[in-house]
SEKOLRO-247523 format. One line per 2 residues: their letters; for each residue z, x, y of N, C-alpha, C, O. Coordinates in steps of 0.2 Angstrom, whole numbers, m for minus. Layout:
BEGIN
A	Z/X/Y/Z/X/Y/Z/X/Y/Z/X/Y | ...
END
This chain:
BEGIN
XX	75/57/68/80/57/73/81/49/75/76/46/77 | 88/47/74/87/39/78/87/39/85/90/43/89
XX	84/34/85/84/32/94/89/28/95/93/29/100 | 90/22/90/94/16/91/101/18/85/99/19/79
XX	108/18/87/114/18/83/116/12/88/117/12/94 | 117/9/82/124/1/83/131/2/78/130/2/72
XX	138/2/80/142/4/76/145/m2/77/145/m5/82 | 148/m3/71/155/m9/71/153/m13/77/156/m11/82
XX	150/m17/78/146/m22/83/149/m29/82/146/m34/80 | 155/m30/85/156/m39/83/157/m41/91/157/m38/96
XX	159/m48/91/158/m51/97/161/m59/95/158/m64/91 | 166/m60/98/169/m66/100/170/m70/107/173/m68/112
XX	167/m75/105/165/m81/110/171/m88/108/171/m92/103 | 175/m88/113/177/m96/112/182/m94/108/182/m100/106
XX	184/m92/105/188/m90/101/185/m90/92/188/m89/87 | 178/m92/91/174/m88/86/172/m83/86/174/m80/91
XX	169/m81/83/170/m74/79/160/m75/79/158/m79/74 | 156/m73/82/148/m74/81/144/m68/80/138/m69/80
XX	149/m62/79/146/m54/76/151/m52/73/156/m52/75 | 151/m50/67/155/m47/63/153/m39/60/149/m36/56
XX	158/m35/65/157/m28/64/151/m26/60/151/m26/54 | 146/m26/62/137/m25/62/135/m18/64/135/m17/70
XX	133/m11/60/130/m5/61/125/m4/58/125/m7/53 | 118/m2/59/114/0/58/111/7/63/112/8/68
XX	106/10/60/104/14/64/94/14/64/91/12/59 | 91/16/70/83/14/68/81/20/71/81/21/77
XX	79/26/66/74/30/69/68/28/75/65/22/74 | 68/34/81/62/33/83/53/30/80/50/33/75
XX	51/28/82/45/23/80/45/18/72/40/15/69 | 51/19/71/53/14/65/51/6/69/51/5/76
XX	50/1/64/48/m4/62/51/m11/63/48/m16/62 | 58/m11/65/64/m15/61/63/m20/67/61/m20/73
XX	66/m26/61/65/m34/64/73/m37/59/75/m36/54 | 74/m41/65/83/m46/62/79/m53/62/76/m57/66
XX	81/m54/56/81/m62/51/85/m66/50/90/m64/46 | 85/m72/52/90/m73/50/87/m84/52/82/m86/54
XX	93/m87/50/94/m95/51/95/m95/58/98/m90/60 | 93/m101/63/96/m100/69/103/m102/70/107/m106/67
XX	103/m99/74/113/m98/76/116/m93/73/121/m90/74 | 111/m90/69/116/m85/64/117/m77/69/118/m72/66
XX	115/m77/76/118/m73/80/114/m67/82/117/m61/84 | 106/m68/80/100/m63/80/99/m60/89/101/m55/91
XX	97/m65/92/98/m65/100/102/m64/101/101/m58/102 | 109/m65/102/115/m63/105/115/m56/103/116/m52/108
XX	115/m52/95/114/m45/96/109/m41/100/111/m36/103 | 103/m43/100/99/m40/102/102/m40/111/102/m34/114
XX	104/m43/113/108/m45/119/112/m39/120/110/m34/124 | 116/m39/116/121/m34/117/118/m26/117/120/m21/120
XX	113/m26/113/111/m19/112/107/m17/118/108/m11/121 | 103/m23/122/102/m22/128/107/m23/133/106/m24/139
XX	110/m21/131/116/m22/137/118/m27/143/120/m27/149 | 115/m32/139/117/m39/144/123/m44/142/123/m49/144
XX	127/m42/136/132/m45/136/136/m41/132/134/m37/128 | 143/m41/134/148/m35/133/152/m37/125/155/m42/124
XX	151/m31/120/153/m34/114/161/m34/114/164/m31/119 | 163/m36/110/173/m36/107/173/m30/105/178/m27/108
XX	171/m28/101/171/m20/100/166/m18/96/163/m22/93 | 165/m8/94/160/m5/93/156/m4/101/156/m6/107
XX	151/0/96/145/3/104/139/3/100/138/4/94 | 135/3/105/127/5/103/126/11/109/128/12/115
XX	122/13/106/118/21/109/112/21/108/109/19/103 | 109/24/112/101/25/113/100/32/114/102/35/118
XX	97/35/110/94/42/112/101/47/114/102/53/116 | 107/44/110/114/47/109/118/45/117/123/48/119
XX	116/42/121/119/36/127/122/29/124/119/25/120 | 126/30/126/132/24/126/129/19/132/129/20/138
XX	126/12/126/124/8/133/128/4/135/130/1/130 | 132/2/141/135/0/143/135/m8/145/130/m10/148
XX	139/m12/143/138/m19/145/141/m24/154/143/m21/159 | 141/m30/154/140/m31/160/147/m30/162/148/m31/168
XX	152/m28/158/159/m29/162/161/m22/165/165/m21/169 | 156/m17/161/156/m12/163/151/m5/169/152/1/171
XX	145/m11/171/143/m10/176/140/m15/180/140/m21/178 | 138/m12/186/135/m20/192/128/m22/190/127/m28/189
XX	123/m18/189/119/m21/187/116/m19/176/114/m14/173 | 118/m25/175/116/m26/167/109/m23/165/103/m23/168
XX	109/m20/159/104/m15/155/105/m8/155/110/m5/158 | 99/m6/150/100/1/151/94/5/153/88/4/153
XX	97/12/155/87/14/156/85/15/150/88/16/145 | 77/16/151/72/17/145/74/11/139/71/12/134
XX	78/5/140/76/0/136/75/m7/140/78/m10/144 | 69/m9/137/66/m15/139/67/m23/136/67/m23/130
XX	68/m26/137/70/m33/134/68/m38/137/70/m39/142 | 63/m41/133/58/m47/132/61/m54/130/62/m55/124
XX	62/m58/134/67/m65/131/59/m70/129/53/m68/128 | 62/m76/128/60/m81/124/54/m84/132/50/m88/132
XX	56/m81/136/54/m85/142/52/m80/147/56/m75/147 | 45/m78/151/42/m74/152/46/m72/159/48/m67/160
XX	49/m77/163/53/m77/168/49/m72/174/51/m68/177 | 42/m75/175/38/m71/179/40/m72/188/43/m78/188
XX	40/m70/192/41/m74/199/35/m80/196/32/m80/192 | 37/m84/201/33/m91/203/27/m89/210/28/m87/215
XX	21/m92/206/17/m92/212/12/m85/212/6/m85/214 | 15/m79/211/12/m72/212/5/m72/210/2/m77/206
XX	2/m65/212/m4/m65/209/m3/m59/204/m1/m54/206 | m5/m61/197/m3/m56/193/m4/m49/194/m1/m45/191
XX	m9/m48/198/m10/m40/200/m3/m37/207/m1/m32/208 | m2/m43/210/4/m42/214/11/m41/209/14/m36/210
XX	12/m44/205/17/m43/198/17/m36/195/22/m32/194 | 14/m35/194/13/m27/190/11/m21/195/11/m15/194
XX	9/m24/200/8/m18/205/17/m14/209/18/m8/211 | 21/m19/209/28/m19/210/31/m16/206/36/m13/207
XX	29/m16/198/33/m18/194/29/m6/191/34/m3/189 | 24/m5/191/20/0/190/27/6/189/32/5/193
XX	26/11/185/28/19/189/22/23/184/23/29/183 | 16/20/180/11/24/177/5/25/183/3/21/187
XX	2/32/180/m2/32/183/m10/27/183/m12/23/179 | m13/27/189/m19/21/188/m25/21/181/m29/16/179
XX	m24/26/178/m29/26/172/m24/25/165/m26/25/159 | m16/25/166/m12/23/159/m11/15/161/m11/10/157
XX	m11/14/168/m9/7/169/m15/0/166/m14/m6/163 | m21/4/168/m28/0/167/m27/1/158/m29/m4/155
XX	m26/4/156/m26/7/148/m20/0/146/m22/m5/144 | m14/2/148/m11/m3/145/m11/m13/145/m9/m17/141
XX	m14/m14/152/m19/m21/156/m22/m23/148/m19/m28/145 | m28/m18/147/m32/m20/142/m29/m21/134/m29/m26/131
XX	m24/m14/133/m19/m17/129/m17/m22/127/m16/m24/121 | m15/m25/133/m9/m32/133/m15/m38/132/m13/m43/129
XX	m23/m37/135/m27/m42/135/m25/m47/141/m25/m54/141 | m24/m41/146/m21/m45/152/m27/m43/158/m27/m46/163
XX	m32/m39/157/m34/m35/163/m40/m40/166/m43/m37/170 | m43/m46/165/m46/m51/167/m43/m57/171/m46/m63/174
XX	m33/m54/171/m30/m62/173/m27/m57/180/m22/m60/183 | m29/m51/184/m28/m49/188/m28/m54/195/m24/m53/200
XX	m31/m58/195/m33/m60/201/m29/m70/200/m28/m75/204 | m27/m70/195/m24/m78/194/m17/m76/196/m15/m71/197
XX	m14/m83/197/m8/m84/197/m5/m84/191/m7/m85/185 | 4/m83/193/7/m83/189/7/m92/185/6/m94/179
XX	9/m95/189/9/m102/187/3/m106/186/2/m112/185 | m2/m102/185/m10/m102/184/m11/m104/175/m15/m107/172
XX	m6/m98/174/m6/m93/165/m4/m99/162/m1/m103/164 | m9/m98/155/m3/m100/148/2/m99/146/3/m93/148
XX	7/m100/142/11/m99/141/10/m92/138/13/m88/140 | 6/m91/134/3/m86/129/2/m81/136/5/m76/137
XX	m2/m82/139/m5/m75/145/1/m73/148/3/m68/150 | 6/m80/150/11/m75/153/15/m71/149/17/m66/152
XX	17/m71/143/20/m68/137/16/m59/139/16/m53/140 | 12/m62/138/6/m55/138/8/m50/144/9/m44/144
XX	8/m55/150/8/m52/157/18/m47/158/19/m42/160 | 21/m53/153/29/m53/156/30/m43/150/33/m38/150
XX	26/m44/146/28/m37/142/22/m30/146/23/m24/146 | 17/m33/149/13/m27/151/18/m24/158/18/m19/161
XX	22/m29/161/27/m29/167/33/m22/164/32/m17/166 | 36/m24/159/41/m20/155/37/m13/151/40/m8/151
XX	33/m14/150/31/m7/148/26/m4/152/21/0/151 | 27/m8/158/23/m2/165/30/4/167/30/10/170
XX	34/0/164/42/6/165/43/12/161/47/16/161 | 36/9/156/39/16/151/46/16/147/49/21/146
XX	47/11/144/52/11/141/53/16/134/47/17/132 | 57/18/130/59/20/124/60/15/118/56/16/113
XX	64/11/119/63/5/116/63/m2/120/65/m3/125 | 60/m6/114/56/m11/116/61/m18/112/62/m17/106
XX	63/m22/115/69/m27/111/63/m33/112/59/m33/116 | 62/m36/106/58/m42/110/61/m48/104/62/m48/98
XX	62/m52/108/67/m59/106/63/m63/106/61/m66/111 | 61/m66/100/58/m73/99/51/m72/102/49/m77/106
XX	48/m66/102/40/m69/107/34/m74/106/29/m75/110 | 36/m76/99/28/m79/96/34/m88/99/31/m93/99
XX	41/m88/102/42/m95/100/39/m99/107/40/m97/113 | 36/m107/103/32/m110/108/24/m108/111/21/m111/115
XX	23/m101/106/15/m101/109/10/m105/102/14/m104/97 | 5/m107/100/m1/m109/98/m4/m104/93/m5/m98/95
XX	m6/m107/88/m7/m100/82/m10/m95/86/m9/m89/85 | m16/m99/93/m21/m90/94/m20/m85/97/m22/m79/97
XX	m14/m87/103/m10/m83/106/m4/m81/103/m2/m76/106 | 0/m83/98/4/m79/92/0/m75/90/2/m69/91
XX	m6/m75/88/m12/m72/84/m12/m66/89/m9/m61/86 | m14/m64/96/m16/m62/100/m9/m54/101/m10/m48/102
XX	m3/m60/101/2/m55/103/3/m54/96/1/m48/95 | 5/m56/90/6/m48/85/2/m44/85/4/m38/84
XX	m5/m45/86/m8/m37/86/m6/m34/93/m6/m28/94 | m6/m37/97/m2/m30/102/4/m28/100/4/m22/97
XX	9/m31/101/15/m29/96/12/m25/91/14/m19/91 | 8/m27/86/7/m20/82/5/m14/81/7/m10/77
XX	1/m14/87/m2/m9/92/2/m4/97/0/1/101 | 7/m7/96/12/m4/103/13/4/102/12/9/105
XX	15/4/96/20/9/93/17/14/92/18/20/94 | 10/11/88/4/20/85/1/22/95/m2/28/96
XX	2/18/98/m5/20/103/1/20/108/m2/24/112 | 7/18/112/13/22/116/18/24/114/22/24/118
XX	20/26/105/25/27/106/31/25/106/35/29/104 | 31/18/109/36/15/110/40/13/103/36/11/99
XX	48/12/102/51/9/98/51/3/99/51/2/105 | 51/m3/93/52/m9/92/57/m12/89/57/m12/83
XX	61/m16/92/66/m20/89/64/m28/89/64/m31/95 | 61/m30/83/59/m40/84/65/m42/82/70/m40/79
XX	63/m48/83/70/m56/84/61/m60/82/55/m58/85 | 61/m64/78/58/m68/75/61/m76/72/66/m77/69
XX	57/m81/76/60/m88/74/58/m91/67/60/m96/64 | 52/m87/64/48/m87/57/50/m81/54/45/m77/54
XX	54/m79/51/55/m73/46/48/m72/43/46/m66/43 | 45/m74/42/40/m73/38/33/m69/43/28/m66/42
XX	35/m71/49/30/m65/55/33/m56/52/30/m51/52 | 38/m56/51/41/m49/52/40/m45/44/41/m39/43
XX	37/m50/39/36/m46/33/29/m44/36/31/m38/37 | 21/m44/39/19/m39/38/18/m33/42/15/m28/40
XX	24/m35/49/24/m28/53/29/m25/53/29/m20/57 | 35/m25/49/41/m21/50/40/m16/43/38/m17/37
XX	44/m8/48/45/m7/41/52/m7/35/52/m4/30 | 56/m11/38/62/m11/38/63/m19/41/59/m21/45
XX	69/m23/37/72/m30/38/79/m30/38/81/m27/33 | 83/m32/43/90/m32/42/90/m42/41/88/m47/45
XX	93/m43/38/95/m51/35/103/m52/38/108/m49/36 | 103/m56/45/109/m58/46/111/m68/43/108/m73/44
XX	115/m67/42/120/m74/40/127/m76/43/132/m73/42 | 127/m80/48/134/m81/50/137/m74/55/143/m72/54
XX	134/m70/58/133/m66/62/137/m60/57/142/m58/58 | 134/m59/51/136/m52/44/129/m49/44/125/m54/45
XX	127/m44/43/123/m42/40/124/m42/31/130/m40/29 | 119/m46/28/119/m48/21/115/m44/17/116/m44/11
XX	109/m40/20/104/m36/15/99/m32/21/99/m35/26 | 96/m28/20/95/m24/25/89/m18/19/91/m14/15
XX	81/m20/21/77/m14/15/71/m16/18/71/m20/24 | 66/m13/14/59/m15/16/56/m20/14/57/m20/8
XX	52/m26/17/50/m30/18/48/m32/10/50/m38/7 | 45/m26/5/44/m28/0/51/m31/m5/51/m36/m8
XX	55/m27/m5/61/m26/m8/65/m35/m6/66/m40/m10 | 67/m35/1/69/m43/5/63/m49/1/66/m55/0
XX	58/m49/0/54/m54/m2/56/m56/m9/58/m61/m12 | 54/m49/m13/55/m50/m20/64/m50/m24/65/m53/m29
XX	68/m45/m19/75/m44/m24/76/m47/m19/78/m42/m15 | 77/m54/m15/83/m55/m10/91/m55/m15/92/m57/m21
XX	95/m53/m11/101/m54/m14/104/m61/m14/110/m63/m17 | 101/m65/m11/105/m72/m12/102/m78/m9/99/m76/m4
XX	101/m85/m11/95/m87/m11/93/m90/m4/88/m93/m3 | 98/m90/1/98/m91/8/94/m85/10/90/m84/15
XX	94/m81/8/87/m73/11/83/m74/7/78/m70/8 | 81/m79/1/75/m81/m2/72/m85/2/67/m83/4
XX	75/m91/3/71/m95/7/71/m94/15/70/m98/19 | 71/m89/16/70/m86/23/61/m84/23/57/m85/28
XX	61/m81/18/54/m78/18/50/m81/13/45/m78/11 | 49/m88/11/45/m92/8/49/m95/3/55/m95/2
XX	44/m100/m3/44/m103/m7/48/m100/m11/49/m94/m10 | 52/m103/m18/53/m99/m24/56/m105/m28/56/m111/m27
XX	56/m102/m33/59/m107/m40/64/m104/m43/62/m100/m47 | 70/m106/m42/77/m104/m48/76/m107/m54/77/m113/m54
XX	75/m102/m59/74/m106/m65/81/m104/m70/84/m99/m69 | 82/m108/m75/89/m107/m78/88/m109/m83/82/m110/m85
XX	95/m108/m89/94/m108/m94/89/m108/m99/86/m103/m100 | 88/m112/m102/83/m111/m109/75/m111/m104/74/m105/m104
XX	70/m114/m101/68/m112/m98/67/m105/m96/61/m102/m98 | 73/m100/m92/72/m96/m89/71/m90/m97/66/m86/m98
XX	76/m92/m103/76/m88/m109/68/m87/m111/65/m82/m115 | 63/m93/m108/57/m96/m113/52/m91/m108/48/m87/m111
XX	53/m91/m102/48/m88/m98/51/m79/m97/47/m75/m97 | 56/m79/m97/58/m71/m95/64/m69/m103/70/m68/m103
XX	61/m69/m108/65/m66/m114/69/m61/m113/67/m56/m112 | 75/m61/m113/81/m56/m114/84/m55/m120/84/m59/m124
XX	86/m49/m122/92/m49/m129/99/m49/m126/104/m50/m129 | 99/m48/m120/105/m47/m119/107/m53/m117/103/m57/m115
XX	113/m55/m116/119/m63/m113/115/m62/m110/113/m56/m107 | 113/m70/m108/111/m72/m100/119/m77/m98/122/m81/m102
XX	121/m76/m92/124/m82/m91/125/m86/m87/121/m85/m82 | 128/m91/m86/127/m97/m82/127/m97/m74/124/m101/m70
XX	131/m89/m72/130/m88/m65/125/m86/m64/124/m84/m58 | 118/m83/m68/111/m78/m66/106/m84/m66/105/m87/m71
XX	103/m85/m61/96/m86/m62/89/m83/m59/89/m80/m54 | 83/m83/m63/80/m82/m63/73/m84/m56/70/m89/m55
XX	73/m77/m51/70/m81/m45/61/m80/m43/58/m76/m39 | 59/m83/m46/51/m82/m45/49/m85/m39/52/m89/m36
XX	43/m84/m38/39/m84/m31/33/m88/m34/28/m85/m36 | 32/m94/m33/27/m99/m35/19/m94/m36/16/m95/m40
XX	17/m87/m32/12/m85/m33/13/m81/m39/9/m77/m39 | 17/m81/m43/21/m76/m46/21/m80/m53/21/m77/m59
XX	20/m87/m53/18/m92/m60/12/m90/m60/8/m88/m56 | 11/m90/m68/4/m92/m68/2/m96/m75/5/m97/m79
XX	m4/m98/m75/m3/m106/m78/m12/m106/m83/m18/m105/m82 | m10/m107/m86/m15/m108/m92/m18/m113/m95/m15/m118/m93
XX	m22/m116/m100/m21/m121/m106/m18/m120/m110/m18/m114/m112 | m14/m126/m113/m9/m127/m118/m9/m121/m125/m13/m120/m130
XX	m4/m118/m124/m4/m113/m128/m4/m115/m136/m1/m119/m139 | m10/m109/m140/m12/m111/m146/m6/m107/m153/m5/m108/m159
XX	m4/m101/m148/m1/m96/m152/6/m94/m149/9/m89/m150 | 9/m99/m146/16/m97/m145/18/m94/m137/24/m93/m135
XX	11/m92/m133/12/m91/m126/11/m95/m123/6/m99/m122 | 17/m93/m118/20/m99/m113/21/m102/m113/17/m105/m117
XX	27/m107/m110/31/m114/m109/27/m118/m107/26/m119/m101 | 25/m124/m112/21/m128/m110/25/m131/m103/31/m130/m101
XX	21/m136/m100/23/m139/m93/18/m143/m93/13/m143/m96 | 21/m149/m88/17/m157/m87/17/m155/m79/21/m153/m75
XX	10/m156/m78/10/m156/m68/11/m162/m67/9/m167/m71 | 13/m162/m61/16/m168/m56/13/m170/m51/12/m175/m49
XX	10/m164/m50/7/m166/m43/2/m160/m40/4/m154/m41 | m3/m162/m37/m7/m156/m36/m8/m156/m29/m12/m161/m28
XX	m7/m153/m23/m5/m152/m17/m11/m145/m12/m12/m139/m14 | m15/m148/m7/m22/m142/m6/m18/m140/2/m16/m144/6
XX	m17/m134/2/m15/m132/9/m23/m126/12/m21/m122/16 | m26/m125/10/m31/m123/15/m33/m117/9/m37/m120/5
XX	m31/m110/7/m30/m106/5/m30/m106/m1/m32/m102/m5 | m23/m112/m2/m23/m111/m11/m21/m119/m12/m21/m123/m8
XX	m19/m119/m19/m15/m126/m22/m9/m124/m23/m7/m118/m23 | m4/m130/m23/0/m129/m27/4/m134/m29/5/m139/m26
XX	5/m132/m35/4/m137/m41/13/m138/m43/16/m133/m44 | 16/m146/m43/22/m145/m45/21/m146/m53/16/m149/m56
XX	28/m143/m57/26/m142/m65/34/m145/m67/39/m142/m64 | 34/m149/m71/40/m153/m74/39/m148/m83/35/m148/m87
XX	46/m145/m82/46/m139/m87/53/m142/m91/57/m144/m88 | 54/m142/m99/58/m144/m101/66/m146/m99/69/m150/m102
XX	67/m142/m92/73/m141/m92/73/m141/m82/78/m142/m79 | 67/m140/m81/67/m138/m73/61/m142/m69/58/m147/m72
XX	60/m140/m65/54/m142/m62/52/m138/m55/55/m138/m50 | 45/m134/m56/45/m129/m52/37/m129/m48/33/m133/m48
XX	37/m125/m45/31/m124/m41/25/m119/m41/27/m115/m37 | 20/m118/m42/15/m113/m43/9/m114/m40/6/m119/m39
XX	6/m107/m38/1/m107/m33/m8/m106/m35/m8/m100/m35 | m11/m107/m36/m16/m106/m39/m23/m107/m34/m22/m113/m30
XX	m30/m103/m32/m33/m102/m30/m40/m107/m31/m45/m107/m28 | m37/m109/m35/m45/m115/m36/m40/m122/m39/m35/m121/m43
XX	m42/m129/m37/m40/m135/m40/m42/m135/m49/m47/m136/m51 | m37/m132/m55/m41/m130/m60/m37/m135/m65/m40/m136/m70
XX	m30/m140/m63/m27/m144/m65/m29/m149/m62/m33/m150/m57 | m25/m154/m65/m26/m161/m64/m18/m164/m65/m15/m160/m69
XX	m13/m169/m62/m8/m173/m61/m9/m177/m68/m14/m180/m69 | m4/m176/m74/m3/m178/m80/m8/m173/m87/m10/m175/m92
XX	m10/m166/m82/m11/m162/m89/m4/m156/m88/m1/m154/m84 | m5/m156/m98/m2/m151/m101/m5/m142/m97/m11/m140/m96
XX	0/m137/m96/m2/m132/m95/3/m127/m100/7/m129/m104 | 1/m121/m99/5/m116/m102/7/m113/m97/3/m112/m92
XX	13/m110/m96/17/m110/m90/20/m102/m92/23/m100/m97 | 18/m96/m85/22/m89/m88/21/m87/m82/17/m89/m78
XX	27/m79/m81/28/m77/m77/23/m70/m78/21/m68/m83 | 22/m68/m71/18/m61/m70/21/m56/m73/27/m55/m70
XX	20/m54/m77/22/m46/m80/25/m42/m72/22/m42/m67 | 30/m40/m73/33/m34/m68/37/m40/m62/41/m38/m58
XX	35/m46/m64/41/m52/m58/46/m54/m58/51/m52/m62 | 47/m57/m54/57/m60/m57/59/m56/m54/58/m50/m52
XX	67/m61/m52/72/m58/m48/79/m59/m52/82/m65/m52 | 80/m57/m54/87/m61/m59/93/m60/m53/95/m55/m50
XX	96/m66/m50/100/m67/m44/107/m69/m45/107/m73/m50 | 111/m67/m43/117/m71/m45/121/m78/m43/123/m77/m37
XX	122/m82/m45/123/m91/m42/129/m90/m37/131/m84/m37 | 131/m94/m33/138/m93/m30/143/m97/m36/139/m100/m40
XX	150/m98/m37/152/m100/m40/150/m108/m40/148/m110/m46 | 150/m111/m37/150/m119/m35/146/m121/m38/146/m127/m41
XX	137/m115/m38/131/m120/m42/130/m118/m49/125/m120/m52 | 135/m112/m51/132/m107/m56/136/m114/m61/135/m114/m67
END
């Protein structure tokens, strides 16, 4: 059953146009996170669905309620949905047990239950202007889901905090759903946070939705190369090149190429019997985790990931894709 229906959702501002007729639907305890470049109009939906800003036309519904926007009531929002901005907007000054004691309708042993949850129940006794940024995030969501909400909107949370309190809140976020139930709608400033908690990705562009599947599907088949690089690295490989590494019989043509994922190369010594494209490294690059090696390939020059320093800058390699990889994409006319 869905909980969240968004129908034909657009929205002009200033005389632009910053939603463009937008529908989707998100079953109850479903997963889904909006993607996109900034500006391209993820916040502003998420707005609307909470009903803080009144769309140009279409409706959103919750639980089959028509939520209403601010032109059409006095005070903005909806019941049973909660929404979490970029900024915790706590009072000034409180003590956070006075914050949440106002804010409560759960009984004392769900409330204590969800404290620990949030990894809040130690900051009972501090101020608000005491907190990190990260505790107050923490604090500002145990506030919102002291109300028991249905669904859960939460807009840019990780932006502005420190790897460990990012760290700290995706596993609550992750935990929200199996252990209250609650539905989750994320807005993410790093696309790449929402490949491993959502179960579902909508890609928006210039306020369109553009591609809309599951995390595996958006990583490896983006539809086009701005929702490629949303979610990491890749290499468009073309022509002769692309024929040497991914064999075809049939036409390849000049608007298709070939879209791999730098962990998706993989690299050998100089081939003795005809496998793989040789390639000359450029340069070998250490980020923590892995290498990654740039490769001057007849015709291209691409990038690949590898687990141990196994090259050296001016060796020959044998250059081939993973069995079962590739994206064959289509160019826009301009570049194809």
């Amino acid at each position: 059953m869905e909980l969240l229906t968004v129908s034909g959702i657009s929205l002009e501002e200033h005389g632009t146009t910053v939603l463009h007729n937008i529908s989707f639907r998100q079953p109850a305890r479903h997963k889904l996170a909006l993607a996109g470049a900034s500006g391209t109009g993820k916040s502003t939906l998420l707005q609307v669905i909470a009903g803080l800003i009144q769309p140009s036309a279409g409706e959103v519904r919750v639980s089959g309620d028509r939520v209403r926007g601010p032109a059409e009531t006095l005070v903005p929002g909806h019941p049973g949905v909660a929404y979490l901005s970029q900024k915790s907007d706590l009072p000034h000054s409180l003590r956070v047990e006075q914050v949440l004691r106002y804010a409560n309708k759960r009984p004392p042993a769900e409330a204590q239950a969800l404290y620990e949850l949030c990894r809040i129940d130690h900051l009972a006794e501090r101020r608000t202007d005491q907190l990190s940024g990260g505790e107050q995030q923490r604090v500002a969501l145990a506030r919102l889901l002291l109300a028991a909400p249905r669904l859960l909107l939460l807009d840019e949370p990780f932006s502005n905090l420190d790897r460990v309190h990012k760290r700290i809140l995706q596993t609550i976020i992750d935990e929200l759903g199996a252990r209250l139930g609650i539905t989750c709608l994320l807005v993410s400033h790093d696309a790449a946070d929402t490949l491993p908690w959502a179960d579902e990705i909508l890609v928006l562009h210039r306020g369109r939705v553009v591609q809309q599947g599951p995390p595996a599907q958006i990583y490896h088949q983006p539809v086009d190369e701005y929702t490629a690089a949303l979610f990491g690295d890749y290499n468009l490989i073309m022509g002769a090149d692309r024929q040497a590494l991914a064999p075809s019989t049939r036409r390849i043509t000049a608007a298709t190429a070939l879209l791999v994922r730098p962990e998706q190369v993989r690299l050998g010594p100089p081939a003795t019997g005809g496998d793989g494209l040789a390639g000359t490294v450029r340069a070998v690059r250490f980020y923590g985790s892995y290498y990654e090696l740039e490769i001057e390939l007849p015709a291209s020059t691409i990038r690949a990931r590898t687990a141990a320093a196994a090259f050296a800058p001016g060796q020959t390699v044998a250059v081939s894709v993973t069995p079962g990889t590739g994206w064959e994409m289509k160019l826009p006319v301009a570049q194809a």
